[in-house]
Every structure is written in structure tokens, then in C-alpha cells.
C-alpha positions as CSV (number, residue, x, y, z in Angstrom):
1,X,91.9,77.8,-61.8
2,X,90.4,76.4,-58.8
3,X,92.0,76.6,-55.1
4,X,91.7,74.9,-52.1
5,X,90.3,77.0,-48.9
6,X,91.9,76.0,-46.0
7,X,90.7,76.8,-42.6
8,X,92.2,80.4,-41.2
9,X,91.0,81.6,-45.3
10,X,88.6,84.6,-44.9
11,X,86.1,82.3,-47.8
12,X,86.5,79.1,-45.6
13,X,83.7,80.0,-43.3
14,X,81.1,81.4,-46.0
15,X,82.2,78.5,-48.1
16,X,81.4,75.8,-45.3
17,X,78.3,77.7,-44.6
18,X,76.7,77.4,-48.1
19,X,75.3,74.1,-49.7
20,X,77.7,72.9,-52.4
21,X,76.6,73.1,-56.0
22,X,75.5,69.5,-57.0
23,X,72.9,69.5,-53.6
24,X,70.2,69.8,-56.1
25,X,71.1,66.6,-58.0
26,X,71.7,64.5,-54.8
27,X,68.5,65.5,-53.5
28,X,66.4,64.3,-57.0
29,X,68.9,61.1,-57.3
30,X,67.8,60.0,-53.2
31,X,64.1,61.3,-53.2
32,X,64.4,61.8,-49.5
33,X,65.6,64.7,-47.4
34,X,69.1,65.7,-47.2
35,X,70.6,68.0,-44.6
36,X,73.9,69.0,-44.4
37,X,76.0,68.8,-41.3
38,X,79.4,70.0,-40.1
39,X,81.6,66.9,-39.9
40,X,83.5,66.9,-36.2
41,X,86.7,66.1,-37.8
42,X,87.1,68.4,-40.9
43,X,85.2,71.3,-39.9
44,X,83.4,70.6,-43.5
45,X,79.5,70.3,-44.3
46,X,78.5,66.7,-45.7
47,X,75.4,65.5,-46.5
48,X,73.1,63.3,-44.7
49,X,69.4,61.3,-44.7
50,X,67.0,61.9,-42.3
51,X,67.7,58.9,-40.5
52,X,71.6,59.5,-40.2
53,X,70.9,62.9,-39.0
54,X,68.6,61.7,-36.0
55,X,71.7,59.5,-34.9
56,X,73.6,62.9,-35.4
57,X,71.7,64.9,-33.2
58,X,70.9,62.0,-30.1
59,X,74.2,60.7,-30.5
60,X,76.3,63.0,-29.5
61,X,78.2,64.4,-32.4
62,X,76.0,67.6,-32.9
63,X,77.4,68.2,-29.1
64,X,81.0,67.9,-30.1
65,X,80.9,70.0,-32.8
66,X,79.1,72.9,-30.4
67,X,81.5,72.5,-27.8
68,X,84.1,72.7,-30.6
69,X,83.0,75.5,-32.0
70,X,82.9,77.1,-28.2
71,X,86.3,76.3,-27.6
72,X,87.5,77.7,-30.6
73,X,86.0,80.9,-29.9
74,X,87.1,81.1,-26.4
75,X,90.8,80.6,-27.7
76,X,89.6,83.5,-30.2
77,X,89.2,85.7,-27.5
78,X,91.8,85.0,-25.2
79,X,94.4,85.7,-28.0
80,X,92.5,89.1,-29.1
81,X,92.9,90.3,-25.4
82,X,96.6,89.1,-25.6
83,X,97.1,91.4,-29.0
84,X,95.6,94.3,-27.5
85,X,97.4,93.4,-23.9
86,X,100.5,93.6,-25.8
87,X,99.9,96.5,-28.1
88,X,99.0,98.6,-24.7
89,X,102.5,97.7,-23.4
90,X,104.3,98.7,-26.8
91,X,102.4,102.3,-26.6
92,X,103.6,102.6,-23.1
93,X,107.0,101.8,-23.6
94,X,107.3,104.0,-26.8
């Protein structure tokens, strides 16, 4: 049975960050070079030629995604000091 991974699944991340299965027969049926981006929008690798992933780079998307990821990270942090912030005041009360 197959599932869907859905960001906020412990696999999603691993998953994202490994080339899907078929990357060998895209890469024989194009005979060019394929790299494999995140998409801005769905957080999900897709594949690209050489040429698209110039336009990736110099215009601008690469950025987005970084800053994305940077955001996301910072709201990681802030609400891991707001757990521990509020698990300090439970212990102090108790």
C-alpha cells in the first residue's frame, strides 16, 4: 500500500531530499543533464535541464526558496523557546 507524505511527516524531508526512482530513465530518455530543484511552491524536488536551472539560479527562485527555508526555521525556533518558556512556568507553578 502506498501513502502520501505530507509535510510535518518525519519521511517528508529525507523523501524530498533523495532523487525519485525513475531519475535514471529520464536522464537516458533527455541525454542532457538533469538537476533536481525544490519547487518554491510545494516544497517538492522536480526535475530540470541545464538551461532551466540557469534561469533558476539568476532568476531569483533559488533565493525564495532560501529565504523560505530561513523563515521556516526561524518560526522553528521561536516556537521551541515558547515550549520550553512554557514548560519552565508549569514546573514552577507545580
Amino acid at each position: 500500500m502506498t501513502a502520501l507524505i505530507l509535510p510535518g511527516h518525519p519521511d517528508f524531508v529525507p523523501t524530498l531530499e533523495s532523487a525519485p526512482f525513475f531519475w535514471r530513465e529520464m536522464q537516458r530518455d533527455k541525454c542532457t543533464t538533469i538537476s533536481y530543484v525544490v519547487d518554491f511552491e510545494s516544497g517538492i524536488l522536480r526535475p530540470m535541464s541545464s538551461d532551466d536551472l540557469e534561469e533558476y539560479i539568476y532568476g531569483g527562485e533559488l533565493e525564495e526558496v532560501i529565504q523560505q527555508q530561513e523563515e521556516e526555521e526561524e518560526w522553528n525556533d521561536f516556537f521551541e523557546c515558547l515550549k520550553a518558556e512554557m514548560a519552565l512556568c508549569r514546573n514552577s507553578v507545580n
